[in-house]
C-alpha positions in Angstrom: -22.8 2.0 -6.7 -21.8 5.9 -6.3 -21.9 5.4 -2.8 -19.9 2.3 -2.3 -17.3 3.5 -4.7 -16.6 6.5 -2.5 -16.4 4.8 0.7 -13.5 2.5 -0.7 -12.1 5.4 -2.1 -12.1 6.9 1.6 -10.9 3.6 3.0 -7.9 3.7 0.3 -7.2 7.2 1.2 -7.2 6.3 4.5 -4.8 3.7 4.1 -2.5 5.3 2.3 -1.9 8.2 4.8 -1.1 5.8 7.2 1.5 4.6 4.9 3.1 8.6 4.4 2.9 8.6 8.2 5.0 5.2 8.4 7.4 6.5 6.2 8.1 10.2 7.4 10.5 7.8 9.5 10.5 4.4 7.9 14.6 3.2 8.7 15.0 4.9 12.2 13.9 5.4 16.1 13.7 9.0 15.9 15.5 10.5 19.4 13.3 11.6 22.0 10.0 10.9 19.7 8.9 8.3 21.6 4.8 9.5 20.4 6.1 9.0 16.8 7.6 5.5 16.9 4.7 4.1 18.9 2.2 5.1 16.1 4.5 4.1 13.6 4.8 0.4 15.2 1.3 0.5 15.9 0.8 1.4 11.8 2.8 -0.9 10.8 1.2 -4.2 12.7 -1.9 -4.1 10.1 -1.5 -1.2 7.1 0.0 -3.6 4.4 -2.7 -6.7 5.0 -5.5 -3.6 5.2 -4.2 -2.4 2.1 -4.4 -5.8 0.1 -7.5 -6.3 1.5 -8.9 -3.1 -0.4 -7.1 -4.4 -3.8 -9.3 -7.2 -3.4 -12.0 -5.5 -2.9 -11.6 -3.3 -5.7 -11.3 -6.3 -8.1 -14.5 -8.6 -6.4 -16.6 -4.9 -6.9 -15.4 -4.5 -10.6 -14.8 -8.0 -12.2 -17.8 -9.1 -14.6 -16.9 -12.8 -16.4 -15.4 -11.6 -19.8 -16.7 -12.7 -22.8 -13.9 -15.2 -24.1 -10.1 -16.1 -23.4 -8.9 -13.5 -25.5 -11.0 -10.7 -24.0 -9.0 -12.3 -20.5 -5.8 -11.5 -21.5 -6.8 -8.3 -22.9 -7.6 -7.5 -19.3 -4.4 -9.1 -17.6 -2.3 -7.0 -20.2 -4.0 -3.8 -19.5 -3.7 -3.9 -15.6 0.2 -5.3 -15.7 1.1 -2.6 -18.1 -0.7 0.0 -15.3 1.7 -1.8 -12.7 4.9 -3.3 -14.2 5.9 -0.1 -16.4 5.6 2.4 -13.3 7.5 -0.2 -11.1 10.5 -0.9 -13.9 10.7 2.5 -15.1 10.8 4.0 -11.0 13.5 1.1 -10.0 15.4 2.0 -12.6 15.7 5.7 -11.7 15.5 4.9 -8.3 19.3 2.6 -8.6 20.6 5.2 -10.9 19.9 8.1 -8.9 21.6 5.8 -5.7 24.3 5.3 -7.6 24.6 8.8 -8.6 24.0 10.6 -5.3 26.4 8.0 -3.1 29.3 9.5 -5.1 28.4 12.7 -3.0 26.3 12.0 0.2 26.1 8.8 2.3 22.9 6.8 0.6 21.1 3.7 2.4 21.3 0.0 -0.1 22.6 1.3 -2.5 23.4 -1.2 -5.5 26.9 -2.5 -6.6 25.7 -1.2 -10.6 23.0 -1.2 -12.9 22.9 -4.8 -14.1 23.2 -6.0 -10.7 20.3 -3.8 -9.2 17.5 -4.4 -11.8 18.2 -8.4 -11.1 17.4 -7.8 -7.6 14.5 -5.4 -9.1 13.1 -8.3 -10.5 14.7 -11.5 -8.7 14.9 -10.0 -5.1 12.7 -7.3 -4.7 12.8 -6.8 -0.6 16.7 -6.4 -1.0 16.9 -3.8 -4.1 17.1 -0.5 -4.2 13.7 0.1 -4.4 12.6 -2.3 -1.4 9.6 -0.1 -0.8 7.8 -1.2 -4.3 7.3 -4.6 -2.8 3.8 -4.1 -3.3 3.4 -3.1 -6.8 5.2 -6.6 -7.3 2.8 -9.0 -5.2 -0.2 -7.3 -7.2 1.3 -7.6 -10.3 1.5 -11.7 -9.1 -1.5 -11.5 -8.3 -3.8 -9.5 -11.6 -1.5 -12.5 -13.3 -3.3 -15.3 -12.1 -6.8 -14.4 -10.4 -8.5 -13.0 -13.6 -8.2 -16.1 -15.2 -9.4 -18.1 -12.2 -12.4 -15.5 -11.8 -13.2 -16.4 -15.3 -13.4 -20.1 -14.7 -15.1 -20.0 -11.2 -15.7 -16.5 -9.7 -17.9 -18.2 -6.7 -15.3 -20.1 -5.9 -12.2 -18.6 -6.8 -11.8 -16.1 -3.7 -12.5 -19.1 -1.3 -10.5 -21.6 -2.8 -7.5 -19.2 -3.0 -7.8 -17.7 0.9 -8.4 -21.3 2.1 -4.6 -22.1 -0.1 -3.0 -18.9 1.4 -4.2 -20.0 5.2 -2.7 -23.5 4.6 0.8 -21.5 3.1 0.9 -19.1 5.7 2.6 -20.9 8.6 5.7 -22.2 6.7 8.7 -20.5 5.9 9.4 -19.3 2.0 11.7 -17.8 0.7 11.8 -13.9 -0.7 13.3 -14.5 -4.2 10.3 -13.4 -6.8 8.8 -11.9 -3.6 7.3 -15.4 -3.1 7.1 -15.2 1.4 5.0 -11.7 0.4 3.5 -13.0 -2.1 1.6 -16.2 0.5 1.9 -14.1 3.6 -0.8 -12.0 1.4 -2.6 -14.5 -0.6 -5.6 -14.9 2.5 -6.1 -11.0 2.2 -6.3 -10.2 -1.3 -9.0 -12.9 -1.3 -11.0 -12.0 1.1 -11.3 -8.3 -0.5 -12.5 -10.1 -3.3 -14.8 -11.5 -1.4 -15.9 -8.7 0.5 -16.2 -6.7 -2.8 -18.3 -9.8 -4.4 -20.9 -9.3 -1.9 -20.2 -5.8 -0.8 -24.0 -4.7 -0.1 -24.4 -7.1 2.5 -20.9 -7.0 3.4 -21.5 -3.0 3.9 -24.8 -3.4 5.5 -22.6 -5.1 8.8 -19.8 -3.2 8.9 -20.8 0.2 8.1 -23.2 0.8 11.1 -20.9 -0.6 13.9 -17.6 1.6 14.0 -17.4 1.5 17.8 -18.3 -2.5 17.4 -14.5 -2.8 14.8 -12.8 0.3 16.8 -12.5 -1.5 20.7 -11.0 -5.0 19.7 -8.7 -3.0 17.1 -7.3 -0.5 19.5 -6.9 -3.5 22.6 -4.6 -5.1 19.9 -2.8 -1.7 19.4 -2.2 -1.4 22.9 -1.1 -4.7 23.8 1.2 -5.0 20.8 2.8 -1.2 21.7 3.1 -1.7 25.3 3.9 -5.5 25.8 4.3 -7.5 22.6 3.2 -7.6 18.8 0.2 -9.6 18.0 0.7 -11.3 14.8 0.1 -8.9 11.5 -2.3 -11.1 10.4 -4.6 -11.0 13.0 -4.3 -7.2 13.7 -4.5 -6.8 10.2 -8.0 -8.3 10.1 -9.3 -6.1 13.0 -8.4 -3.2 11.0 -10.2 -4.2 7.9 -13.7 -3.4 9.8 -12.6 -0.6 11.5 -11.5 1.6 8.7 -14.2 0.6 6.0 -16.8 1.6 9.1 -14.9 4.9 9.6 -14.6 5.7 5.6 -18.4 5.5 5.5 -18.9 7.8 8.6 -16.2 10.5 8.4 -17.6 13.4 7.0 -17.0 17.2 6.3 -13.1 18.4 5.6 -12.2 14.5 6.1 -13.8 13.0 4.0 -12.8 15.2 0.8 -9.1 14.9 2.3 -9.1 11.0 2.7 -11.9 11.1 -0.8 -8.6 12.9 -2.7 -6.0 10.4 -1.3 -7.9 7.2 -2.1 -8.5 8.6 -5.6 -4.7 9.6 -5.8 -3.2 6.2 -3.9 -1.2 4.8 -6.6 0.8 8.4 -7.7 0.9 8.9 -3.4 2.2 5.1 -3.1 5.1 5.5 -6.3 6.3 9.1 -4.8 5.4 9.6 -1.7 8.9 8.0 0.0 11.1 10.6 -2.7 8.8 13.4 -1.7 9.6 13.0 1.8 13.3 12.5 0.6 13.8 15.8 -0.6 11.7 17.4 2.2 13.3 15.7 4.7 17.0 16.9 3.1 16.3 20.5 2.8 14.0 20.5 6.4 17.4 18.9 8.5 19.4 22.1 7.4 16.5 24.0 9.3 15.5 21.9 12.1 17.0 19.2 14.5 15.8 15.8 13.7 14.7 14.6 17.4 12.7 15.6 20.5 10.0 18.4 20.4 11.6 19.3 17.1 10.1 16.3 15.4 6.9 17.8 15.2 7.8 20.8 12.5 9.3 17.9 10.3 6.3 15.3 10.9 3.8 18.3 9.5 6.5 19.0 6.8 7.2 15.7 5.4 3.6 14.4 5.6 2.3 17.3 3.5 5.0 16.8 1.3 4.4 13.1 1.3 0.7 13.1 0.2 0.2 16.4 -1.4 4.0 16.2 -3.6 2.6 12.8 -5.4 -0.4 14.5 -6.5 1.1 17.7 -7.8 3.5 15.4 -9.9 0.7 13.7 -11.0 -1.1 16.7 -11.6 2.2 18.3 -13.8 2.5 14.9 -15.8 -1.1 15.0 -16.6 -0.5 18.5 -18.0 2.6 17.8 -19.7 2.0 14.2 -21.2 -1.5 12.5 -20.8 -0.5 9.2 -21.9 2.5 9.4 -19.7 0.0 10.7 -16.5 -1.8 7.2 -17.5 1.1 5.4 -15.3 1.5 7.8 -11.9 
């Protein structure tokens, strides 16, 4: 169990790197960076279905049929209060401190007020302020509804919900309540379960065969980079392979660096896009934001974008447990 634990820890860490990469640069082509905007297309073609994947795995690994319908919502309350708090609490600083700051600086969406901004916090989450806590939102949706359809039928729960999520996927819907994010992800957050319902078996196949997951994976890269993007739900699913296989292989300095990250991802997903913020804003006084240049603020930012999360964390942990509980 040890074992299996740390791998998806790996794999999360993994994942979430990718995501600080994404987001040293997430609004803009940086000028004359052509090495960064390719990997950052390239990242962005499969890390959000690979990271609801890993959810899922998380909860088809942990779940164990509770004891009654009480004990059920005991369980739904505890793991929205880990996610809704954090996600009301960080959109609410996130559209004051917009409002704040655009009085002096130039700021990107920021919201006509208060009132208006924790609506779309709630009602229209891919247009508020805080856009990039999409995620939080679609798991929230989903630690709503699958514990109480894993206590009725945990067999057949993670089928019968992918299978719904395929038929969904190919129509339009709209992106009030998250709803378009919440289908477009359904299939993947099911299919961790899955994976993490029969994770020996599912390990004993992908673990050994990283060269097997890395060729079809990287063809898909290089054909969406160079001529078109493949659909993220079909690059998306090459990755899943891939980056469990390397999460159980990687070894030495890696694997204590990716081992810290996973174990860190929800503190690294809340702060990592503020951390870069403030490094980015003091680095562009310093250094030109384009060409060879880039490189001094790529190291920058992603150091400040993984490692910044985790010494908040660390500092809130010191300074208020309970309130440490939430990063």
């Amino acid at each position: 169990m040890t074992e299996r634990v740390n791998s998806l820890d790996i794999a999360k860490g993994i994942a979430i790197v990718l995501v600080v990469v994404g987001h040293v640069a997430a609004r803009e082509e940086v000028p004359g960076a052509d090495w960064y905007n390719l990997l950052r297309s390239a990242i962005y073609s499969f890390h959000m279905p690979l990271f609801m994947v890993l959810s899922g795995i998380s909860l088809g690994l942990s779940w164990k049929v509770l004891a009654n319908h009480a004990a059920v919502l005991g369980y739904v309350r505890k793991r929205l209060k880990k996610l809704v708090i954090p996600y009301a609490l960080l959109g609410l600083a996130i559209i004051c401190g917009k409002l704040v700051a655009s009085r002096f600086i130039h700021v990107d969406n920021v919201p006509p007020g208060v009132v208006s901004g924790l609506l779309d916090l709630f009602v229209r989450p891919m247009a508020s302020a805080a856009s990039f806590l999409w995620f939080i939102y679609v798991l929230s949706a989903y630690f709503l509804v699958f514990p109480w359809l894993l206590q009725q039928a945990p067999r057949a729960t993670p089928w019968a919900m992918m299978a719904l999520g395929i038929v969904l996927y190919p129509f339009a819907w709209p992106a009030t309540f998250n709803i378009a994010n919440l289908v477009m992800y359904l299939p993947f957050f099911s299919a961790g379960i899955l994976l993490g319902q029969h994770w020996r078996h599912a390990a004993s196949v992908i673990h050994p065969r990283l060269a097997l997951w890395a060729l079809p994976l990287l063809a898909a890269l290089v054909y969406g980079v160079w001529q078109e993007p493949l659909p993220k739900w079909f690059v998306g699913t090459l990755s899943v392979p891939f980056v469990l296989a390397l999460a159980h292989q990687v070894q030495g300095p890696g694997k204590a660096f990716f081992m810290t990250a996973g174990i860190y991802t929800f503190s690294i997903y809340l702060f990592n896009t503020l951390c870069i913020g403030v490094a980015k804003a003091l680095m562009l006084n310093i250094i030109p934001w384009r060409d060879g240049y880039f490189v001094g603020h790529f190291v920058v930012l992603l150091i400040a974008g993984v490692w910044g999360p985790i010494l908040v964390k660390k500092i809130a942990q010191k300074i208020s447990p309970p309130v440490a509980a939430y990063l």
